[in-house]
C-alpha positions in Angstrom: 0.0 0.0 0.0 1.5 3.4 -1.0 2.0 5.8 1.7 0.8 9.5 2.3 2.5 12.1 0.8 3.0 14.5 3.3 1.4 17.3 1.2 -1.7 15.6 -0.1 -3.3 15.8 -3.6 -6.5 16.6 -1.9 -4.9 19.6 -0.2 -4.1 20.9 -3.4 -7.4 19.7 -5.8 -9.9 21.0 -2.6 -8.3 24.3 -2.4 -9.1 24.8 -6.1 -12.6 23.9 -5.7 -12.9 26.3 -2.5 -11.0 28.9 -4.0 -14.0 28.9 -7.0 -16.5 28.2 -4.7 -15.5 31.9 -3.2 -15.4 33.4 -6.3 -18.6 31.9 -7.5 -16.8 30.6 -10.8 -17.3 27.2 -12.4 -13.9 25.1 -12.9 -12.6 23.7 -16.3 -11.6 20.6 -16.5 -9.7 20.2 -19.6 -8.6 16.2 -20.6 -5.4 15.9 -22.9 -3.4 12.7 -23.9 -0.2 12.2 -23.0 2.4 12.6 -25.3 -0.2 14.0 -28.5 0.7 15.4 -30.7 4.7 14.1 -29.1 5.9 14.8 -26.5 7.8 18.4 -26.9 3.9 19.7 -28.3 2.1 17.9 -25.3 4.4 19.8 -22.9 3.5 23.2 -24.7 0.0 22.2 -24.7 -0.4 21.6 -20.7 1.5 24.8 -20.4 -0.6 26.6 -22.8 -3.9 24.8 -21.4 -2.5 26.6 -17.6 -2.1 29.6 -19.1 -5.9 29.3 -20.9 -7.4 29.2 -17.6 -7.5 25.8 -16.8 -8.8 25.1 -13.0 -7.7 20.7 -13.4 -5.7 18.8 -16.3 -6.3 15.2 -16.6 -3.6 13.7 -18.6 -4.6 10.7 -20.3 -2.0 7.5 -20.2 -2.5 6.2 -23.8 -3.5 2.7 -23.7 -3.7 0.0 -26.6 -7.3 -1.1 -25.6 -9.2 2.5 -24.9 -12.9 0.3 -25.1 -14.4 3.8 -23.2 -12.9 6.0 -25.6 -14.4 7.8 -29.1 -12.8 7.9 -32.3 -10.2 11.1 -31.7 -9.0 9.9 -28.2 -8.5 6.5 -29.7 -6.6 8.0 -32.6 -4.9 10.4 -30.1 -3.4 7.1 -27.9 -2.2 5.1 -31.1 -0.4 7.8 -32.0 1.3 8.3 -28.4 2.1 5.3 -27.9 3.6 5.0 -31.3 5.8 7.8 -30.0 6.9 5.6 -27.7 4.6 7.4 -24.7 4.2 5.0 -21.7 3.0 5.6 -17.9 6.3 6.5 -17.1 7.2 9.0 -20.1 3.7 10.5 -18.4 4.9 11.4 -15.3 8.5 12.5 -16.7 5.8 15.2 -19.2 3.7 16.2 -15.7 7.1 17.1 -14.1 8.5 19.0 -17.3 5.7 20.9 -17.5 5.7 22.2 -14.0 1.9 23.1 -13.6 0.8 24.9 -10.4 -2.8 24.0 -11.8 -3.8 20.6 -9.9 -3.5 17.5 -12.2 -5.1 14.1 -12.2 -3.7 10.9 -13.9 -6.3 9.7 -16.1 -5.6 5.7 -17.0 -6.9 2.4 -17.7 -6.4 0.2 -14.6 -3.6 -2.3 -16.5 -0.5 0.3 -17.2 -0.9 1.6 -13.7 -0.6 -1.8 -12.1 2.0 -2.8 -14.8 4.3 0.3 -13.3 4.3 -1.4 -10.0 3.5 -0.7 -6.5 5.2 2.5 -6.3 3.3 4.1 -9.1 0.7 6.2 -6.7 4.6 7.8 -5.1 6.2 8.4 -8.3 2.8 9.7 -9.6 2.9 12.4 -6.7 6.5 13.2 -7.2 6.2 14.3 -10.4 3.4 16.6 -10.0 -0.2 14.7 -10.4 -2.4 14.9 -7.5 -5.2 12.9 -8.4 -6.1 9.8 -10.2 -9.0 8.5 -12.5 -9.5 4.7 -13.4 -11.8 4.5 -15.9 -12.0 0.5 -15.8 -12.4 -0.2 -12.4 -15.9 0.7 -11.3 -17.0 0.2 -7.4 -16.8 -3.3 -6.1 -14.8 -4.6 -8.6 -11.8 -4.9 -7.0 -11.8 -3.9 -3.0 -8.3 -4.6 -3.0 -7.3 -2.1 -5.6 -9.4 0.4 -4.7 -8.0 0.6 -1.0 -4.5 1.1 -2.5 -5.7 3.6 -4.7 -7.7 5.3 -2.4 -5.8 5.7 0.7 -2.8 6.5 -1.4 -1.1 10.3 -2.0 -3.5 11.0 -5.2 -7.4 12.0 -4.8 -9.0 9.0 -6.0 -11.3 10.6 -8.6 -14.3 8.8 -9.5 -16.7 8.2 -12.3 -20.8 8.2 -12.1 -22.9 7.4 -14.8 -26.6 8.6 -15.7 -28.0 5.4 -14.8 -26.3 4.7 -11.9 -28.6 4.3 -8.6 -28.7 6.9 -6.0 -27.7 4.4 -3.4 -24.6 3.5 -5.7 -23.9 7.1 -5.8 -23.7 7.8 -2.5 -21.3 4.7 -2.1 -19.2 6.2 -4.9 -19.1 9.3 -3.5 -18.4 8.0 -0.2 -15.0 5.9 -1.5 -14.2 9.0 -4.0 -12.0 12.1 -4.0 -11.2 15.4 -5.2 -14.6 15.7 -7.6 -17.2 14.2 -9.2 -16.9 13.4 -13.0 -20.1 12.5 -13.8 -20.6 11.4 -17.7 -23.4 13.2 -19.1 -24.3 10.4 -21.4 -24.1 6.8 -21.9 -21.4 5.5 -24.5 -17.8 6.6 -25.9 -16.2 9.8 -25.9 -16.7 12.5 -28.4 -18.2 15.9 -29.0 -22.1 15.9 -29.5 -24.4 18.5 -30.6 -27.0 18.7 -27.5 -26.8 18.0 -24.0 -28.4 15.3 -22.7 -32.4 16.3 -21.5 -31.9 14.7 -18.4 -29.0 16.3 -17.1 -30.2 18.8 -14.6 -31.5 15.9 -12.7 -28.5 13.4 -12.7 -26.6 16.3 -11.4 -29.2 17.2 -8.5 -29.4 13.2 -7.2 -25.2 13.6 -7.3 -24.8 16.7 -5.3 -28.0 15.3 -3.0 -25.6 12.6 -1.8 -21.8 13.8 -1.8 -20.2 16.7 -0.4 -17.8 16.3 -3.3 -17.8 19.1 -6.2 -19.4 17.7 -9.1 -18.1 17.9 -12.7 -19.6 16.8 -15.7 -17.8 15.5 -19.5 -18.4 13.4 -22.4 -19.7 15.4 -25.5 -19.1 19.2 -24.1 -17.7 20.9 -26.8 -18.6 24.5 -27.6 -18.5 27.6 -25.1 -22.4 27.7 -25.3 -22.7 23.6 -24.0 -19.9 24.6 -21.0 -22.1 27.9 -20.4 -25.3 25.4 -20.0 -23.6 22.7 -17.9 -21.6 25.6 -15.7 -25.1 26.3 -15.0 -25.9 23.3 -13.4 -22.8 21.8 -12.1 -19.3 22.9 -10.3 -17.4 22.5 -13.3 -17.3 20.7 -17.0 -14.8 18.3 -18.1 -14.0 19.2 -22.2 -11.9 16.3 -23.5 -12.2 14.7 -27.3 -13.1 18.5 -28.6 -10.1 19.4 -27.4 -8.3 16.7 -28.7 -9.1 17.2 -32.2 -7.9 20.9 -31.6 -4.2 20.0 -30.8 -4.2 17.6 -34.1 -4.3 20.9 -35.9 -2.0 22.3 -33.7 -1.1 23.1 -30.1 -1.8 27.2 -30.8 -5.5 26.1 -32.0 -5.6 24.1 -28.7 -5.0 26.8 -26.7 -7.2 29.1 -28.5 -10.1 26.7 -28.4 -9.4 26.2 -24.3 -9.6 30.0 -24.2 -13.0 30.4 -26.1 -14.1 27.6 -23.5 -12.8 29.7 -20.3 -14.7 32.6 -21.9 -18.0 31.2 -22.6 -17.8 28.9 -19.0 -17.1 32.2 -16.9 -20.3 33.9 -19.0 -22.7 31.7 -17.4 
């Protein structure tokens, strides 16, 4: 089991959150992959993404099987790992980019166990101060979850529309840092229209965790992150963003700005 760091991801993600909280501001929760476009460009983008405005950075480990993922992230991952981007080229970008905006390690369960028992340290030594598994929902694996959870890294976690509220609460309960509550059912990607039932998913969340609650999958225009900012503590903008920074890292940055814009405007 990892040990504590003794200056905790939480300190860092939960003094974000207040700090918005005060100002009455919605955070933006931009995801990127690691190591798209390569490695040189993802460390400008993070930078750039800082300097946009970003209030949390998940950096996505690229993985061979993304089975969660849409089109553009998949495409995005081949192409890192083709690179030759790994978990451990990951942290070495987090630490060259050296972010003051709270990060959070967003992987599949398999390359974080295949970096050994250590990871959740080496993770927080290099500048990350939260993790997301996307594969390992709650109950699947007690074991693994106590590690992760009681580890240096708020132990993000995910909650779908159809998820009960009893599960939520348990999720919650086990769960760090935020909420990231997926909007809709099915892959990543940008989508024209919010889901209908998305004021009410996020009111049966924040009825049963104390934890900020911040919503992704298909946000991808200033006017969607206006509407969700609305609703929620903050929105989560991934594959739109994605698709920017295979143009190039400047439209990236651009397109994060318009977001910040258009999220502070609701």
């Amino acid at each position: 089991m990892a040990s504590a760091s003794p200056t905790t991801s939480s300190d860092v993600i939960a003094q974000r959150f207040d700090r918005l909280r005060r100002e009455d501001r919605r955070a933006l929760v931009f995801y990127v992959t690691a190591g798209h476009p390569d490695f040189e460009a993802s460390v400008a983008l993070l930078q750039g993404l800082e300097a946009a405005g970003a209030d949390v950075i998940e950096v996505g480990v690229p993985f061979s099987d993304p089975m969660a993922d849409g089109p553009v992230i998949q495409a995005s991952s081949q192409r890192a790992l083709d690179g030759g981007m790994s978990l451990d080229r990951t942290l070495e970008l987090i630490s060259r980019a050296r972010l003051t905006t709270p990060v959070v390690l967003f992987s599949y369960l398999n390359p974080v166990l295949a970096a050994g028992h250590d990871v959740l340290q080496r993770a927080a030594d290099a500048g990350t101060h939260g993790i997301l598994i996307t594969d390992l929902p709650l109950g699947a694996d007690a074991a693994r979850e106590e590690w992760l959870g009681s580890g240096p890294l708020d132990f993000v976690r995910l909650v779908a529309p159809t998820t009960p509220v009893t599960r939520m609460r348990e999720i919650a309960r086990h769960g760090g840092g935020f909420i990231y509550l997926i909007s809709r059912l099915g892959v990543t990607g940008a989508r024209q229209e919010l889901p209908s039932q998305l004021p009410d998913t996020v009111a049966q969340v924040r009825a049963v965790s104390p934890l900020p609650v911040c919503v992704g999958f298909g946000i991808s225009t200033p006017e969607q992150a206006a509407a969700v900012g609305r609703l929620a503590d903050g929105v989560v903008v991934g594959s739109a963003l994605v698709a920017a920074a295979d143009r190039s890292v400047d439209d990236a940055v651009r397109f994060a700005g318009r977001i910040r814009a258009g999220l502070d405007a609701a």
